[in-house]
The first five atom37 places (N, CA, C, CB, O) and aatype in JSON, in Angstrom:
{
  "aatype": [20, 20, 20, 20, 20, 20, 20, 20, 20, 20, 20, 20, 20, 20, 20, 20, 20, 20, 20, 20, 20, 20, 20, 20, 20, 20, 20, 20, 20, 20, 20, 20, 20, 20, 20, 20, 20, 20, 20, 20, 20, 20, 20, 20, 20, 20, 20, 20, 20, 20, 20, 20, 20, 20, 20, 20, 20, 20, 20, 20, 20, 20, 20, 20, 20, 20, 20, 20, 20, 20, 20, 20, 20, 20, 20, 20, 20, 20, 20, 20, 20, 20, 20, 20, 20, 20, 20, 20, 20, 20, 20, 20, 20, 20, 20, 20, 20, 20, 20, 20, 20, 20, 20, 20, 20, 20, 20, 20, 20, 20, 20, 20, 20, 20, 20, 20],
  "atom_mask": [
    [1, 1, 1, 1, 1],
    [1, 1, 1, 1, 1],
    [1, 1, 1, 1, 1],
    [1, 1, 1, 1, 1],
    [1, 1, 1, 1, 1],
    [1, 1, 1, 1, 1],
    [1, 1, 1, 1, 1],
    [1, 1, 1, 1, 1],
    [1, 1, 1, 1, 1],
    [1, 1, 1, 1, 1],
    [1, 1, 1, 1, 1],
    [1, 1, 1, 1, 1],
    [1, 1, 1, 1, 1],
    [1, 1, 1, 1, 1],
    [1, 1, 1, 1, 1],
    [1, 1, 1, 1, 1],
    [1, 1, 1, 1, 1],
    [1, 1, 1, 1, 1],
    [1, 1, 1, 1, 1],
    [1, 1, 1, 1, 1],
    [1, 1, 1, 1, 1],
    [1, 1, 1, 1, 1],
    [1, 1, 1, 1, 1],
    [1, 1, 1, 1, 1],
    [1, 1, 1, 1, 1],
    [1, 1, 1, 1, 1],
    [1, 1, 1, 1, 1],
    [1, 1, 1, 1, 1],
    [1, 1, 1, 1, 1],
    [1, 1, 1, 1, 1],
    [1, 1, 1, 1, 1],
    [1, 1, 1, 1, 1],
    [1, 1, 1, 1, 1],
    [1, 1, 1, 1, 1],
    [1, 1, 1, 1, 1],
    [1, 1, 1, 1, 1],
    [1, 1, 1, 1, 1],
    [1, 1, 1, 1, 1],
    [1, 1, 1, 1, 1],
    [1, 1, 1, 1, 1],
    [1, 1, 1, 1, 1],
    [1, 1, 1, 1, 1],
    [1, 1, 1, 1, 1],
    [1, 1, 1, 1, 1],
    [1, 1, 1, 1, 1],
    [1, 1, 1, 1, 1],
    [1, 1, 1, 1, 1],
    [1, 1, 1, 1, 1],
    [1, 1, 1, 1, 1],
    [1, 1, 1, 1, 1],
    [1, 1, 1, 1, 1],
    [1, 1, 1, 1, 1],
    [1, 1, 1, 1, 1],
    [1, 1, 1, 1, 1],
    [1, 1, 1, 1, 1],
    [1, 1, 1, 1, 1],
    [1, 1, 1, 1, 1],
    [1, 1, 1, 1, 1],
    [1, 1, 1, 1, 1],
    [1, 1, 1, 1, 1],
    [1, 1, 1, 1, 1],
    [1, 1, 1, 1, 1],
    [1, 1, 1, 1, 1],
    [1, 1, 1, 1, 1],
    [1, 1, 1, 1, 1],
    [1, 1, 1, 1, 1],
    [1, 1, 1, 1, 1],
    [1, 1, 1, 1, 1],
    [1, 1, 1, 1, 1],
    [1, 1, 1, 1, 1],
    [1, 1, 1, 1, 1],
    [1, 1, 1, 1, 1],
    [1, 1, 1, 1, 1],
    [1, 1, 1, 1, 1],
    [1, 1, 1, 1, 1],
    [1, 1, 1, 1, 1],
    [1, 1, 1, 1, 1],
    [1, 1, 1, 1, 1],
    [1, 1, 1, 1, 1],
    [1, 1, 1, 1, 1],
    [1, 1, 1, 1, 1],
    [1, 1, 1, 1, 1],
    [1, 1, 1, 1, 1],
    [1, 1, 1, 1, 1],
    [1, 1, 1, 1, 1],
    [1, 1, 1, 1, 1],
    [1, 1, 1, 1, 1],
    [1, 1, 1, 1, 1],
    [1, 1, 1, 1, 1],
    [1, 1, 1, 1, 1],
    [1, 1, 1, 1, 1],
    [1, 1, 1, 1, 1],
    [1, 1, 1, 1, 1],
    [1, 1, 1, 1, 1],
    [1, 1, 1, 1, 1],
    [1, 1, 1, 1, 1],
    [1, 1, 1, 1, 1],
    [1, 1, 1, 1, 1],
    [1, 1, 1, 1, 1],
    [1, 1, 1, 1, 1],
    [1, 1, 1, 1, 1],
    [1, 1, 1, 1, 1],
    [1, 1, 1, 1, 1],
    [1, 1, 1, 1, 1],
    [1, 1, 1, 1, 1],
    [1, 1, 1, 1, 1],
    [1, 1, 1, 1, 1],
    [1, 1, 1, 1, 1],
    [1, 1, 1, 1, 1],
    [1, 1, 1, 1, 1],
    [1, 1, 1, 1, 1],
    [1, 1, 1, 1, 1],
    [1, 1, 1, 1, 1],
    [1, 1, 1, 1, 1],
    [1, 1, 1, 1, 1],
    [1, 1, 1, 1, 1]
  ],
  "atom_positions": [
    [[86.88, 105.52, 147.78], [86.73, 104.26, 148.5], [88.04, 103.91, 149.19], [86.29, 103.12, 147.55], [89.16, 104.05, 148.71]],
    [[87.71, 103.45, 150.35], [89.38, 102.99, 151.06], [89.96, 101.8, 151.11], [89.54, 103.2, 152.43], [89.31, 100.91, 151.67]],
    [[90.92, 101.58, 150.72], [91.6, 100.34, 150.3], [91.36, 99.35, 150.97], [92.84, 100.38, 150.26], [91.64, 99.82, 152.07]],
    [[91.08, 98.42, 151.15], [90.37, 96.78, 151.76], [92.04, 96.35, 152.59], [89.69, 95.15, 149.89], [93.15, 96.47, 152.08]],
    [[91.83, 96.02, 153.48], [92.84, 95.4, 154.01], [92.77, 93.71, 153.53], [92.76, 95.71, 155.6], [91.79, 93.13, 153.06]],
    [[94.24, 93.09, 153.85], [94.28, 91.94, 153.45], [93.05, 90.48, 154.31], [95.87, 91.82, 153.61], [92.65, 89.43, 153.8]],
    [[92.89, 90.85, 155.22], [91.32, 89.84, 155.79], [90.46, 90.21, 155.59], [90.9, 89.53, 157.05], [89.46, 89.6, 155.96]],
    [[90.3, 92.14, 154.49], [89.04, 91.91, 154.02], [88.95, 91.53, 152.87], [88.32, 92.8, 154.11], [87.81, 91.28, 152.47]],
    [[89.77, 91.4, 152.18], [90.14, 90.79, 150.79], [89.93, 88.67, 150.77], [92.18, 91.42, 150.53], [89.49, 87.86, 149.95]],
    [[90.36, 88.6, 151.77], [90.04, 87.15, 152.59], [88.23, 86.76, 152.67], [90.72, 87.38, 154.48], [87.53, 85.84, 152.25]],
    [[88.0, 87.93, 153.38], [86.42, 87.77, 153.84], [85.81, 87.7, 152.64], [85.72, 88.97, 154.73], [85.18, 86.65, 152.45]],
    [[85.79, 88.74, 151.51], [85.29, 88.9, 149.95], [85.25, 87.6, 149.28], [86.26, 89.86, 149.04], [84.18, 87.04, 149.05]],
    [[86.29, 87.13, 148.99], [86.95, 85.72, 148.3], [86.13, 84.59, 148.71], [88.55, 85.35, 148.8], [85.51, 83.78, 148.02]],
    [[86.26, 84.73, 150.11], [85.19, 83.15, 150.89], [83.56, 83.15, 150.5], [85.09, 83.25, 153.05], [82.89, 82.38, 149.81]],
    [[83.23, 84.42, 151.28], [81.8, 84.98, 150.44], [81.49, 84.78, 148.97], [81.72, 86.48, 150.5], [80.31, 84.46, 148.78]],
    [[82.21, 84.89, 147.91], [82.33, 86.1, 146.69], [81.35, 84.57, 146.12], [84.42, 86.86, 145.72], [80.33, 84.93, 145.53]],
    [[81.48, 83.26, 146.19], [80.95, 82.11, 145.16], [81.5, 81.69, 143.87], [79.73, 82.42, 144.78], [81.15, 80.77, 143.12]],
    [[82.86, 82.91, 143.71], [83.13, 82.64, 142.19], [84.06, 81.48, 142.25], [83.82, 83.94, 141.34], [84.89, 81.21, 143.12]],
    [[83.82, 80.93, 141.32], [85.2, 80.23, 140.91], [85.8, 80.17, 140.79], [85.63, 79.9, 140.54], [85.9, 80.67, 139.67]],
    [[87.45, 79.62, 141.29], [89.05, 80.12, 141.92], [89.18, 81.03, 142.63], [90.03, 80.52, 141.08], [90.29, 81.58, 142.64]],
    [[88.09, 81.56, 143.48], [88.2, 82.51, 144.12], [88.62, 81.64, 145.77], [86.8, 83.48, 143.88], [89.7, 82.01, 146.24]],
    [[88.19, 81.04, 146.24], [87.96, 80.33, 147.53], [88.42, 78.7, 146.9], [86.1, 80.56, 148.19], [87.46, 78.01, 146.55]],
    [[89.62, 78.15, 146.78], [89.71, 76.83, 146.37], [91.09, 76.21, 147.51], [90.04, 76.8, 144.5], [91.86, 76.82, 148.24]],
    [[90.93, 74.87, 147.23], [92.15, 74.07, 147.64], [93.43, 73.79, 147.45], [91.99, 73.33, 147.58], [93.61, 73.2, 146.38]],
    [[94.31, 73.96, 148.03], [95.25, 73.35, 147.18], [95.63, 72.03, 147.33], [96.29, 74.0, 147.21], [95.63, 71.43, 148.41]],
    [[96.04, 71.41, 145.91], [95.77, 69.67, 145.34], [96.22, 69.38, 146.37], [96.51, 68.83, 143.97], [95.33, 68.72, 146.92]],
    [[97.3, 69.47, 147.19], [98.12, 68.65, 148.03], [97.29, 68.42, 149.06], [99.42, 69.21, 148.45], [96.88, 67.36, 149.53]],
    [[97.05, 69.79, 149.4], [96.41, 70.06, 151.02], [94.8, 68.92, 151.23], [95.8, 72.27, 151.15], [94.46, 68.13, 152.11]],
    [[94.23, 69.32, 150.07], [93.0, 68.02, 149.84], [93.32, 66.83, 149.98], [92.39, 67.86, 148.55], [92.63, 66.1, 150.69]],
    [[94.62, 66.29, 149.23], [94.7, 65.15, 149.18], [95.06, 64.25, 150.64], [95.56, 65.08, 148.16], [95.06, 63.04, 150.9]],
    [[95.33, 65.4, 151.38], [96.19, 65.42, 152.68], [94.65, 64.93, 153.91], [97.12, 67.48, 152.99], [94.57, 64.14, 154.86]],
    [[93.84, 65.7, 153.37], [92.53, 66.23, 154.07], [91.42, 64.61, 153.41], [91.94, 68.36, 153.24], [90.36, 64.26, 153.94]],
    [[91.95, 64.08, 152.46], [90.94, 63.03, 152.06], [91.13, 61.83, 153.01], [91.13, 62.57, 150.49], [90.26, 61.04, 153.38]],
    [[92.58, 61.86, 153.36], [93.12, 60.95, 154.38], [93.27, 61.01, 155.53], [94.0, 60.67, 154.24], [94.0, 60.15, 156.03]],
    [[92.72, 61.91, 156.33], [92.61, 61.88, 157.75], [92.1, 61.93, 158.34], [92.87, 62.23, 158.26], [91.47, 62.97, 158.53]],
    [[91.93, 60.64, 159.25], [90.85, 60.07, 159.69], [90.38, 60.8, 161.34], [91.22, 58.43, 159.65], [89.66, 60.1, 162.05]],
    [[90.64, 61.6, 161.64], [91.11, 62.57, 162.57], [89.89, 63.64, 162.38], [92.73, 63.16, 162.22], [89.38, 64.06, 163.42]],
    [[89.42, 64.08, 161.19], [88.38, 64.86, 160.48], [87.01, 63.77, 160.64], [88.91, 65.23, 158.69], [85.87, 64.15, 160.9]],
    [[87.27, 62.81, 160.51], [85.75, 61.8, 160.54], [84.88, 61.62, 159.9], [84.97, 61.9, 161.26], [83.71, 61.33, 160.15]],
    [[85.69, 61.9, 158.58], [84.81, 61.86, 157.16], [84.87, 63.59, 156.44], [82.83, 61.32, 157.62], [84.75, 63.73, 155.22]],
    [[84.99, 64.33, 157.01], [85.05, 65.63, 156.63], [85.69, 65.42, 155.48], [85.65, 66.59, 157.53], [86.8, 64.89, 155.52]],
    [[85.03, 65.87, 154.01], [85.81, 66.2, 152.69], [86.51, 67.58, 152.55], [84.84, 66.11, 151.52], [86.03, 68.37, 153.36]],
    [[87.35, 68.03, 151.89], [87.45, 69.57, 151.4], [86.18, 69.64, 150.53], [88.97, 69.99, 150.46], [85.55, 70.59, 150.98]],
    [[85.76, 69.32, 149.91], [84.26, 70.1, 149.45], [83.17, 70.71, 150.98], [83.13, 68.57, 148.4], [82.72, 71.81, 151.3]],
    [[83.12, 69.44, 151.55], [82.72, 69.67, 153.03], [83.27, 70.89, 153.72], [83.17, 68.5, 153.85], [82.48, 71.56, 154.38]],
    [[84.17, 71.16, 153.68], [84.79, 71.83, 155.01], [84.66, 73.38, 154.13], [86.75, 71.16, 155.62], [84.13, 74.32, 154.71]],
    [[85.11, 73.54, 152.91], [85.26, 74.72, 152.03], [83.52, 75.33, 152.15], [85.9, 74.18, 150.22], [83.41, 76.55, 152.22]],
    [[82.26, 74.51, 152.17], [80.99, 75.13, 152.13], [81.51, 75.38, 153.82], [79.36, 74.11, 151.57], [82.1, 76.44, 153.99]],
    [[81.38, 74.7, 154.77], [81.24, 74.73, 156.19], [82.15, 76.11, 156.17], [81.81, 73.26, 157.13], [81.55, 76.85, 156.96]],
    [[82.98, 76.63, 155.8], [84.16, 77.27, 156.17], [83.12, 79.17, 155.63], [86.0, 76.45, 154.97], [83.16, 80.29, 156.13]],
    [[82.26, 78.52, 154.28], [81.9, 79.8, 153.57], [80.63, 80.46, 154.5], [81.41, 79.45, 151.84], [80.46, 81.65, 154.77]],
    [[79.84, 79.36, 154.89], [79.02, 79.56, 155.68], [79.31, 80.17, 157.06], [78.52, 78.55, 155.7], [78.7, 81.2, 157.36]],
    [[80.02, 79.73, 157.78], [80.98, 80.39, 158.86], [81.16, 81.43, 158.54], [82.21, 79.91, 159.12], [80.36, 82.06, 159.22]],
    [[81.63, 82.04, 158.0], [82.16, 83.69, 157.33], [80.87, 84.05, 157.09], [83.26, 83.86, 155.72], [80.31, 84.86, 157.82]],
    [[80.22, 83.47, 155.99], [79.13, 84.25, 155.94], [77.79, 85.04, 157.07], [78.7, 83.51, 155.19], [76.97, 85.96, 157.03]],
    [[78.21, 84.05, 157.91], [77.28, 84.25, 159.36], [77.88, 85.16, 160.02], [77.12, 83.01, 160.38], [77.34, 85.44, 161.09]],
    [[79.15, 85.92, 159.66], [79.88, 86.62, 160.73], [81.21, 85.99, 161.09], [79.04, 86.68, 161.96], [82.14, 86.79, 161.2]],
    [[81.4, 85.04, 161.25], [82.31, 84.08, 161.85], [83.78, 84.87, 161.52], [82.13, 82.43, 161.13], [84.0, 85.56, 160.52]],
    [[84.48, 84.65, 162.34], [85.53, 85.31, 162.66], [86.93, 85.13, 161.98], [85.6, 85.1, 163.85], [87.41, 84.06, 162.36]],
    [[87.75, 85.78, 161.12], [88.87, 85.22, 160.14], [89.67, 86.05, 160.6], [88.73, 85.21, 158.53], [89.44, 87.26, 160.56]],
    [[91.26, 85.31, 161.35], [92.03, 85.86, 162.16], [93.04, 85.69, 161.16], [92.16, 85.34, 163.57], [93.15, 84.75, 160.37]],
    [[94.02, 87.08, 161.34], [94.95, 87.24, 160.65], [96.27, 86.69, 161.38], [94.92, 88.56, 160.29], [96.25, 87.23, 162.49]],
    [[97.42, 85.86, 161.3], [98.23, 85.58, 161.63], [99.27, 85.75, 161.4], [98.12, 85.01, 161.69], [99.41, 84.95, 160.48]],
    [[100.64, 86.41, 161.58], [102.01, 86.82, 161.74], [102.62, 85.15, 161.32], [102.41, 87.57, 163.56], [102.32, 84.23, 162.08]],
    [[103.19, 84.95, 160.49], [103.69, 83.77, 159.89], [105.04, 83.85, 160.75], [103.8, 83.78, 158.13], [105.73, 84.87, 160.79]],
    [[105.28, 82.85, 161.31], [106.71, 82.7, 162.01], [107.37, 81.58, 161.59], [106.68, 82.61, 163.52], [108.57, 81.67, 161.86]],
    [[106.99, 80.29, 160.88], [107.21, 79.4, 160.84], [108.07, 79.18, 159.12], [106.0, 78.82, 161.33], [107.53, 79.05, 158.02]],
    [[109.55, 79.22, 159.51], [110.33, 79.51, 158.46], [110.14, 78.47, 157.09], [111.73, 79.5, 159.04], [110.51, 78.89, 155.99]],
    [[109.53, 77.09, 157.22], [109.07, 77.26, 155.76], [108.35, 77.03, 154.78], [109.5, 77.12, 155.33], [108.17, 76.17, 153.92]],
    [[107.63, 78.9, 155.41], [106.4, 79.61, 155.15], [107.32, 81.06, 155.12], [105.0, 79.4, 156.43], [106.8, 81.87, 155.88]],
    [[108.1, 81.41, 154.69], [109.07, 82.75, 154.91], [108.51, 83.7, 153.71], [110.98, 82.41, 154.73], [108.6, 84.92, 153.63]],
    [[107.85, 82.69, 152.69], [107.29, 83.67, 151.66], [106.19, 84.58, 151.9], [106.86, 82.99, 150.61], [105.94, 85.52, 151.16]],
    [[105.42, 84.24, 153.17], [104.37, 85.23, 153.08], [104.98, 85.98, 154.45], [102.61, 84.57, 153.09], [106.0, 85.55, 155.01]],
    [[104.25, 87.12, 154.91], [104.57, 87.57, 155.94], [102.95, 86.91, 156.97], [104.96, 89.35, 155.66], [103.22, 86.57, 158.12]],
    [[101.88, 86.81, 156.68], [100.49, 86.35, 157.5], [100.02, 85.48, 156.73], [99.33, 87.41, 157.8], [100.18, 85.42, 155.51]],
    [[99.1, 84.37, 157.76], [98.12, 83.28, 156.77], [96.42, 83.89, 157.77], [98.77, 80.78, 157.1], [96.1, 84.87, 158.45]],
    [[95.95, 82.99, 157.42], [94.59, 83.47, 157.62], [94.07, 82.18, 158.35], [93.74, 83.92, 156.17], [94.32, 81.06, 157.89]],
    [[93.4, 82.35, 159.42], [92.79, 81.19, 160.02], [91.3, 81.06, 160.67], [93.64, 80.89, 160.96], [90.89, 82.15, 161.06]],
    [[90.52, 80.14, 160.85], [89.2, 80.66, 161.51], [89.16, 79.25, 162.21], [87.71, 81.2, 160.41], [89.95, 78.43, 161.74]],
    [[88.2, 78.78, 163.47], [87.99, 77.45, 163.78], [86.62, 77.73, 164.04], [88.86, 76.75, 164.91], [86.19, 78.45, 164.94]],
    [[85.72, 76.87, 162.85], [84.13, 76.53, 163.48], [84.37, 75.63, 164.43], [82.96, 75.85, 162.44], [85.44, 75.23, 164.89]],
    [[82.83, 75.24, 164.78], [82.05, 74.79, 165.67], [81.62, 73.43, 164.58], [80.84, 76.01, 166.26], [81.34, 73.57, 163.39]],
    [[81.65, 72.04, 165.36], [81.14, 70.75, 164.14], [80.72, 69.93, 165.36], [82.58, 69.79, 162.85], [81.29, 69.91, 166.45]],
    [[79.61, 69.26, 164.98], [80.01, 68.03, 166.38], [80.51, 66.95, 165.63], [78.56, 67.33, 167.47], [80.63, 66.61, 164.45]],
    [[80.89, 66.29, 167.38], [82.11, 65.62, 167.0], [83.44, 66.08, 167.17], [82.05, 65.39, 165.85], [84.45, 65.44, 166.89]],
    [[83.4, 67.57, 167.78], [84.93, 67.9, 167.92], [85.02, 69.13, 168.66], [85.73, 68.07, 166.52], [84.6, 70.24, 168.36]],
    [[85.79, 68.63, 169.96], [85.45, 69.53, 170.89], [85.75, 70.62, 170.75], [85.76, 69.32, 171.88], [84.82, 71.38, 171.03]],
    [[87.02, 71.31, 170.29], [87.43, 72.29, 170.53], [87.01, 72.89, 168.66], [89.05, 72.14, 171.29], [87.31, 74.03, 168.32]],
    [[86.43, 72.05, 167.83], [86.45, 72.7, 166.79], [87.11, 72.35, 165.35], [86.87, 73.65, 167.22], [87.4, 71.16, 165.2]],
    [[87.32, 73.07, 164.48], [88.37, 72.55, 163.03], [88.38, 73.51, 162.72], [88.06, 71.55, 161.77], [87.56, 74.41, 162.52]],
    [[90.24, 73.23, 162.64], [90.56, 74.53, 162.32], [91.27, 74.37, 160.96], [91.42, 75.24, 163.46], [91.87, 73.38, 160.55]],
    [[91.0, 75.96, 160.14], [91.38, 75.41, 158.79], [92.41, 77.26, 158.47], [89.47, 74.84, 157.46], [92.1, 78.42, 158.76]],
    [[93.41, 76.77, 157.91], [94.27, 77.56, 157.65], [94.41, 77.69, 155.88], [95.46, 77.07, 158.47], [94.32, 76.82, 155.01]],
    [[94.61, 78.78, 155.82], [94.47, 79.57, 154.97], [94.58, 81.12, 154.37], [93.84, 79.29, 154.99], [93.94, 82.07, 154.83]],
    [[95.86, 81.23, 152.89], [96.61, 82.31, 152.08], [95.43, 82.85, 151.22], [97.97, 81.7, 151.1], [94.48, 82.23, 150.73]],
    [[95.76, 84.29, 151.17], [95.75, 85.34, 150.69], [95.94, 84.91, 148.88], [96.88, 86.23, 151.51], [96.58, 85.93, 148.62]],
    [[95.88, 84.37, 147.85], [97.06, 84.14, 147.13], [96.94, 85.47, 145.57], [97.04, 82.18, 146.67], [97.56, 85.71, 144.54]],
    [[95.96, 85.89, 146.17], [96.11, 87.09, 144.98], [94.85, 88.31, 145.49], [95.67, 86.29, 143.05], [93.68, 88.23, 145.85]],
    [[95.76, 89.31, 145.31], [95.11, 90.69, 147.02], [94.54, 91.33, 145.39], [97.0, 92.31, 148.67], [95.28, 92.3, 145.26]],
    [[93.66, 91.29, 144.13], [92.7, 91.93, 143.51], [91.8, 92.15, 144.13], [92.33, 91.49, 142.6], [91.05, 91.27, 144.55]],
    [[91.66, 93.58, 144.39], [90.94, 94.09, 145.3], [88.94, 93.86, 144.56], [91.71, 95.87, 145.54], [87.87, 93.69, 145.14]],
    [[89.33, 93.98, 143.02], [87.89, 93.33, 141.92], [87.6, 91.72, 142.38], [88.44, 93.25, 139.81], [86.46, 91.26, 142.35]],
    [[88.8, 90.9, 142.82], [88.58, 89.15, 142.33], [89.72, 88.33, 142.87], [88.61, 88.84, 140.49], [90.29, 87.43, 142.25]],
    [[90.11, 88.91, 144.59], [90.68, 88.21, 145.25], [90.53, 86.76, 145.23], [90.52, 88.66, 146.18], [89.45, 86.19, 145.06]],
    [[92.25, 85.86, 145.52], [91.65, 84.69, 146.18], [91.98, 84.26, 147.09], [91.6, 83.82, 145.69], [92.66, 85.03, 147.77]],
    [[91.77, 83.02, 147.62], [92.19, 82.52, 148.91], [92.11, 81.34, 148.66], [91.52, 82.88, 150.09], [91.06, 80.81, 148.3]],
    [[93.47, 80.56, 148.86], [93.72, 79.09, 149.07], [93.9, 78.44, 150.6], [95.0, 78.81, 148.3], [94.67, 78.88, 151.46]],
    [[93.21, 77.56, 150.69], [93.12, 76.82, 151.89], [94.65, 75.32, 151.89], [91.18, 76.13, 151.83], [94.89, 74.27, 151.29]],
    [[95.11, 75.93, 152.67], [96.14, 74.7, 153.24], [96.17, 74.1, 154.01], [97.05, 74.78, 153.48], [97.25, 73.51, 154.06]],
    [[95.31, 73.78, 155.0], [95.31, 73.15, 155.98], [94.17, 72.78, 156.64], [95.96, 73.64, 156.59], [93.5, 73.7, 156.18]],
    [[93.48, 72.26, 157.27], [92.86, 71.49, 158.03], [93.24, 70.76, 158.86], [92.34, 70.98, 157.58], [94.27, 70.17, 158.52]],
    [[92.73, 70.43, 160.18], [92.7, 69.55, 160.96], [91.5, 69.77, 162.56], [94.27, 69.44, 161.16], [91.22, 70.96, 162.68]],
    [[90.88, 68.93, 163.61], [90.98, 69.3, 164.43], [91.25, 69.91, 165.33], [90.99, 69.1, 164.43], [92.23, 69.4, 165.86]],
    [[90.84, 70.97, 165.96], [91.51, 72.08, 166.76], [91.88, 71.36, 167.68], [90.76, 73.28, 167.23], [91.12, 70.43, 167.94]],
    [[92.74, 71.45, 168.25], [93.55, 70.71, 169.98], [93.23, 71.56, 170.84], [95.41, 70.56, 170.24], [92.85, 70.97, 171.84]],
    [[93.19, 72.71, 170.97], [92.89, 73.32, 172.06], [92.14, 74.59, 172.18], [93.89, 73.44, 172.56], [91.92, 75.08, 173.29]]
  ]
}
């Protein structure tokens, strides 16, 4: 079998349903409960919206981390659905945080409205 690259280890995790496999981190939620910018969007909300997206195909772009402080990883992971209510989309960013190729996971840090 040939070794899974790190967005397919991403793709697995979002799909997979298990538990700590696809979760939040406390901050980033708490960040995401308060912005009114989303229009009610919860992280419970956005984490199904996000699984469903993937699951349909939806597209999970790997990103070159440039932004120094983020120096610990070398890529984050990003995708922007489709919601109405928002033109260009929501985009939600999101680590790799353990590459078990059996029981990967992936933590979500970010959310917001896509701008462009």
């Amino acid at each position: 079998m040939s070794e899974l690259s790190e967005r397919d280890l991403v793709i697995a995790a979002i799909k997979s349903g298990v538990t700590g496999c696809f979760e939040w981190d406390d901050k980033a939620a708490e960040r995401v409960r308060g912005d009114i910018d989303l229009q009610g969007l919860t992280p419970e909300g956005i984490k199904t919206l996000v699984r469903a997206f993937v699951a349909s195909g939806g597209e999970v772009k790997q990103v070159k981390e440039t932004r120094p402080q983020y120096s610990h990883r070398d890529f984050y992971f990003k995708i922007v659905f489709s919601e109405p209510g928002f033109k260009h989309g929501v985009f939600v960013e999101m680590e790799l945080t353990d590459p078990d190729p059996e029981l990967p996971s992936v933590t979500i840090f970010n959310a917001h409205p896509q701008t462009r």
